[in-house]
N, C-alpha and C positions, 0 to 999 in steps of 0.2 A: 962642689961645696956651695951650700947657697950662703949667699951675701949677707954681713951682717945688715938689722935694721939703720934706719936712719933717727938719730934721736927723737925727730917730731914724731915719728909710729909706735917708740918705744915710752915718750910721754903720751901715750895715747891710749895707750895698754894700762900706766900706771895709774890713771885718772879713771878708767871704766872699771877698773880691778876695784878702786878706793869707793865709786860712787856706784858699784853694781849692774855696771852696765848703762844705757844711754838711751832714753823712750825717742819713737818716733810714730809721729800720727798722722805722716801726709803733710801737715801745715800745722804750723806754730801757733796758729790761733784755736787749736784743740788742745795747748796743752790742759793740764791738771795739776794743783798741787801738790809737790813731792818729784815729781817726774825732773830729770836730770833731762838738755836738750839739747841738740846742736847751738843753738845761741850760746846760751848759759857755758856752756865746750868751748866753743870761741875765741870768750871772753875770757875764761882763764886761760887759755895758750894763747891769747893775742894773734888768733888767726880767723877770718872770712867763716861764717857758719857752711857754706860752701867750701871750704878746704876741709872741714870737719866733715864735710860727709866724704868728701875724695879722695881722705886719708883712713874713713872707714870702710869706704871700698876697696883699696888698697890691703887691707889688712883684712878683709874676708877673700880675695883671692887669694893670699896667701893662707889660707884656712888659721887664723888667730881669733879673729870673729866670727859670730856667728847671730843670725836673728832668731830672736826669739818671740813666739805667739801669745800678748798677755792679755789678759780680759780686764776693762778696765770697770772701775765703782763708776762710772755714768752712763757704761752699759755702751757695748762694741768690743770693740777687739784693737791693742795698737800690735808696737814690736817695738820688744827691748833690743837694741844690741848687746850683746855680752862678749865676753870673751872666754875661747876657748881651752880647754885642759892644755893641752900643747901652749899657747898663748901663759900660761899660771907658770907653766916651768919652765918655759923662755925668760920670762923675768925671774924666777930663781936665780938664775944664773946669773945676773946683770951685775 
């Protein structure tokens, strides 16, 4: 039986569920307007933008997240993280 999560993974799911997921561009100084980011994540759970990413790699080996390939208006390519189907009825349940 796998273990339940630990709150900070399952406010972590509810916060990318709410903001569509979490852009990443390599480096914070490409963000974009609109784009939701590890910092801006941080700051609202009062954790290191650096724990934000090692609670959303925590949470794609557990297949909950997943990256996504978006093409941005200033022309390249980033990645959304999202969250996965499994991920949407894990919090069902909560």
């Amino acid at each position: 039986m796998q273990q339940p999560l630990t709150g900070d993974l399952l406010e972590i799911l509810r916060v990318m569920k709410s903001k569509g997921g979490t852009h990443c561009t390599g480096t914070c100084h490409h963000r974009q307007p609109g784009e939701f980011h590890c910092h801006e994540f941080g700051r609202m759970l009062s954790i290191s933008s650096q724990g934000v990413k090692n609670r959303l790699l925590a949470l794609m080996r557990l297949g909950l997240v997943e990256p996504q390939r978006v093409e941005r208006p200033t022309g390249g390519a980033g990645v959304r993280m999202a969250i996965t189907a499994r991920a949407v009825e894990l919090l069902a349940h909560q």
